[in-house]
N, C-alpha and C positions, 0 to 999 in steps of 0.2 A: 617504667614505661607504661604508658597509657593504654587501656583495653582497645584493641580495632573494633571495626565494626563485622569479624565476622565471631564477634560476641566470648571470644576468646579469654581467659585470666593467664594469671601467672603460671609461666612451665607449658604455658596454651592448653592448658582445660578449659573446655567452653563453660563462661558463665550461664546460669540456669536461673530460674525465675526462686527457686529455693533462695540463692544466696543472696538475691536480693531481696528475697522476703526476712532473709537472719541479720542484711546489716540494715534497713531499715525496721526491723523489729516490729511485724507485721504478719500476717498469715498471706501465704499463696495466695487462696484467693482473693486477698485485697489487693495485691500486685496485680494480677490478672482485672481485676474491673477498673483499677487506675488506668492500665495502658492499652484497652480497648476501651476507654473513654469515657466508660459508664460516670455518673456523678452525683452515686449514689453514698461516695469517700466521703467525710470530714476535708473541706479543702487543705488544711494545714498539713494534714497526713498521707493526701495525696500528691502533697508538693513535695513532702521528703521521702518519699518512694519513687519519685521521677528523679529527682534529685540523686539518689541512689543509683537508679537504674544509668543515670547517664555515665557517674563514676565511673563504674563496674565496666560500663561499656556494651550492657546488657541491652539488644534489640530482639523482641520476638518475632521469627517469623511470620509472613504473610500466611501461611498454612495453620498456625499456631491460633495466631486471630481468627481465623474464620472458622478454626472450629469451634470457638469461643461463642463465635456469634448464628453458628447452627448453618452454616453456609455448606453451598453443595460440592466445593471443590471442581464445577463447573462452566468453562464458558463457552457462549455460543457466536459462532461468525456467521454472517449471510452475505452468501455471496449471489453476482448477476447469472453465474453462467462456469459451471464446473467442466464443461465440453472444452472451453475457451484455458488452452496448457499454461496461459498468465497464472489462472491464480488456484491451480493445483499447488504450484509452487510457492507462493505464498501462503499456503493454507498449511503444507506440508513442513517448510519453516517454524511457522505461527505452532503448531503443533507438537513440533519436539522439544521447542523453548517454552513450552507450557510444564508440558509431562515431565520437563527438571523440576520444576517444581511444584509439583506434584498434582499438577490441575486437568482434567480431560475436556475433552473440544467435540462439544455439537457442531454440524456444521449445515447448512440450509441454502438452498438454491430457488433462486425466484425465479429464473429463466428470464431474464429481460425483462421482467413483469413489476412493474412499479406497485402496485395496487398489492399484487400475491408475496413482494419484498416488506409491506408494513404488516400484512395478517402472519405472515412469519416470523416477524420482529416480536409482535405481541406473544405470539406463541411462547418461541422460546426465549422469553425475556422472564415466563412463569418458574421458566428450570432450571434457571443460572446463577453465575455471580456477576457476570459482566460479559459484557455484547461487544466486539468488532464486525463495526458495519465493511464491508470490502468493496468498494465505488459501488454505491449504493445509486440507484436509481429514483429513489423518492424525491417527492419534490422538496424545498426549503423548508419549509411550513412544515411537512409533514415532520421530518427529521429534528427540528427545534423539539417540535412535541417528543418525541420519542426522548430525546438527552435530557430534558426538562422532567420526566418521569424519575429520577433521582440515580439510576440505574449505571453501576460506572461503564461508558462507553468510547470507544476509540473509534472516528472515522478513520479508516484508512484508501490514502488513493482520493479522499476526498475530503475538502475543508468546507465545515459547518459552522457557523459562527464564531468568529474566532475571537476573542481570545477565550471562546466559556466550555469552547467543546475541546479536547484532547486530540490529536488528528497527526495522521501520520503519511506525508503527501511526496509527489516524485514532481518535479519543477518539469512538466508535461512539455510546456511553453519552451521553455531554455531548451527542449528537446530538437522542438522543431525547430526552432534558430536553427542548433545548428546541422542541421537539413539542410535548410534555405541555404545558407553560406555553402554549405559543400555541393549543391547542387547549381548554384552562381556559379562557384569556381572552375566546374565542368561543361559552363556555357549557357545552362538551361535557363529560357527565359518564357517559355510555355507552361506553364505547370499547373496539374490537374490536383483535387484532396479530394481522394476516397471518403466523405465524413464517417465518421461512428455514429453509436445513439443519439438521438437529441437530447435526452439525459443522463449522458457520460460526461462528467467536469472535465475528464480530461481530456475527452472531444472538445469541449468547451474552449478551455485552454489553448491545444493548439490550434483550433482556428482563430481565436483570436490573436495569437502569434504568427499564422500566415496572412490573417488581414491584413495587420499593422506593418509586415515588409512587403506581401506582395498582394493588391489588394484590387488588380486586376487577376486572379489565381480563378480557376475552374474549381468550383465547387461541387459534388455531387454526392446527395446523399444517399446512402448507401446503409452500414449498418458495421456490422463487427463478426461475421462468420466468412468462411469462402466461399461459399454461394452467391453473398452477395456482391463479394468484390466480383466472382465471374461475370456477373449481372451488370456491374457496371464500369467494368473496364472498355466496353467498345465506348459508350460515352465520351471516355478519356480520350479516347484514339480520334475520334470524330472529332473531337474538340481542336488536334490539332495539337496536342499536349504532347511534348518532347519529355517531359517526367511527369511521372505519377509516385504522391505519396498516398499512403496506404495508414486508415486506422488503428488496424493492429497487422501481424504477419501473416493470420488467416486470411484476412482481405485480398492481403499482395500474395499471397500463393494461389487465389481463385484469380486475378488479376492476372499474374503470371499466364496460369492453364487459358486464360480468352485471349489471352493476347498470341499464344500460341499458334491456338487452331487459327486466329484471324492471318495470321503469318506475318505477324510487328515481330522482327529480331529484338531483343532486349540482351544487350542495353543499346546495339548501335542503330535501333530507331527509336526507343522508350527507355528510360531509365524508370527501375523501381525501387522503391523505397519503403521497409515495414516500420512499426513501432514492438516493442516488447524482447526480440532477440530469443523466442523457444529455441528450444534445443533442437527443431526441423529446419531453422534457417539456413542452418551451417550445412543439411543436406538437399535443400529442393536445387534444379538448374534454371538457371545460372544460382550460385550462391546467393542470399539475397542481402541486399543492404538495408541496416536496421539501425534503430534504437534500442540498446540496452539497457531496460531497467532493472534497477536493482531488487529482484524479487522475493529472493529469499530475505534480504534486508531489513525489507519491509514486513515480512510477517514476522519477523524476529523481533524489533523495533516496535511493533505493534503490540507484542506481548508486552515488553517490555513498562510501555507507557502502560498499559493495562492494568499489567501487576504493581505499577504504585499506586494508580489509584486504588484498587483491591487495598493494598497499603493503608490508600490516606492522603495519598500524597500527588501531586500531579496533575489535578483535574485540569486544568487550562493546559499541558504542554502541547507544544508543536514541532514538531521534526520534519525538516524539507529534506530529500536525498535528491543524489545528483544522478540524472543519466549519461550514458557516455551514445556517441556514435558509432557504430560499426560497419566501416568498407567493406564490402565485398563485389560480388562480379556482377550484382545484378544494374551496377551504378554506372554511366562513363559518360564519354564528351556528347556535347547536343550534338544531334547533325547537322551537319556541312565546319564543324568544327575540327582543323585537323587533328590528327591522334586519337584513336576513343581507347585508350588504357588509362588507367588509375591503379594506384597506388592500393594495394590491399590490407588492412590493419587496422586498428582500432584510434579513434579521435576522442578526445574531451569534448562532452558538451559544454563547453562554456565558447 
């Protein structure tokens, strides 16, 4: 039987870089500059050292290589906004799927700040092995540049040229479908969007997913903390909007608190709606109804594509995740529609 790939021989001893420096009859370190690429080998000799190595079943680790090549067993993530419970949880993912193998994690916060996200990037793009951007904020232009600098990098939550950049995204858009849909089916035909950043793609995304079904929709921009959904929920209400969706859950929980004190019962005069599913969803009043993205997933995933290219391997992949819907109380029938209960439990985005 044939060597697997977790480099295993006969009786399952792992094969070693020894044995395959004794059956191709060779020194160690000429196996080691074979298959960290150098091409400094005699071709002929280097072909039968790969050759070897594939027999054997021999693959070196990703850790193995990079100390070959003086690497820092480092990488670094920048994130928009570490306040915002999205992407603690992706960081915190990203992070213990790292340190299996054996890697630690810088991590960097631009605060919204598009300009203080690139002096960051450069920063630590000096102390690393590889960069996950986390919905980076930069512009297109800016971001070509940075992946064009040779450096293996993963957008995640955000696609940069595709097929050349690695990227690891949640189908935003399929999100708010099915919003739309579940909020048709409880009558709502007013409906207000809390926007996010103006450079959030996955703002991007779903407004361009509520254009395309509802494209008389109240738009209002807004931002991605609860302050400012507070700020702009009377808007919502003035407008005459029987539902409001919300950018993220922080939104809709400041949304929530204005619509409160203005004394809008929710949901039997307002329906709200978050995006992301924190773990405070499941405790603000009324419960709220959200999008669940797949967080940890995603930072897992994100290493994942990371560590082949670290690898070698991967530099173009792309990975789309699916969100799901999640019912809860803070959703129900438009007014003047009879019935305002719904049904509590979890929906497919699709």
């Amino acid at each position: 039987m044939s060597a697997k790939r977790d480099s295993s021989g006969a009786g399952g001893r792992r094969v070693t870089i020894a044995d395959v420096a004794r059956k191709a009859g060779v020194s160690r370190a000429t196996v080691s500059r074979v298959l960290n690429g150098q091409d400094t080998v005699d071709p002929v000799l280097a072909g039968r050292v790969r050759q070897v190595s594939r027999r054997l079943g021999y693959h070196p680790s990703a850790i193995a290589q990079g100390l070959a090549r003086g690497a820092s067993h480092t990488i670094g993530v920048v994130v928009p906004d570490l306040a915002n419970p999205f992407f603690p949880e992706v960081v915190k993912a990203l992070t213990v799927a790292a340190g299996k193998d054996g890697f630690s994690v810088v991590v960097a916060d631009s605060d919204e700040d598009p300009e203080a996200e690139l002096r960051l990037i450069q920063d630590v793009s000096r102390r690393v092995d590889g960069l996950v951007l986390c919905s980076p904020r930069a512009g297109i232009a800016d971001l070509r540049r940075v992946v064009r600098k040779g450096l293996p990098t993963v957008c995640t939550n955000r696609m940069v040229d595709p097929p050349l950049t690695a990227s690891v995204t949640i189908d935003s858009g399929r999100g708010m479908q099915a919003v739309i849909r579940h909020l048709a089916e409880l009558g709502h035909r007013r409906i207000a969007y809390l926007a996010g950043p103006p450079s959030s793609s996955s703002n991007a995304d779903r407004l361009g997913a509520l254009e395309r079904s509802l494209p008389d929709a109240v738009v209002i921009p807004t931002g991605s903390k609860s302050q400012e959904g507070y700020a702009s929920a009377a808007a919502a209400a003035e407008a005459g909007a029987t539902a409001v969706i919300c950018f993220n859950d922080l939104v809709a929980f400041g949304a929530l608190a204005r619509l409160r004190t203005l004394g809008v019962a929710v949901p039997a005069e307002v329906s709200v709606v978050g995006f992301d599913d924190i773990p405070a969803a499941d405790f603000v009043h009324p419960t709220l109804t959200t999008v669940r993205l797949p967080k940890a997933e995603l930072g897992r995933t994100s290493w994942e594509v990371l560590r082949d290219q670290l690898g070698g391997h991967g530099a173009s992949a792309s990975v789309r995740l699916e969100p799901t819907l999640v019912v809860r109380e803070s959703t129900g029938k438009a007014a003047g529609v009879a019935g305002n209960a719904v049904a509590v439990g979890e929906r497919a985005g699709s």
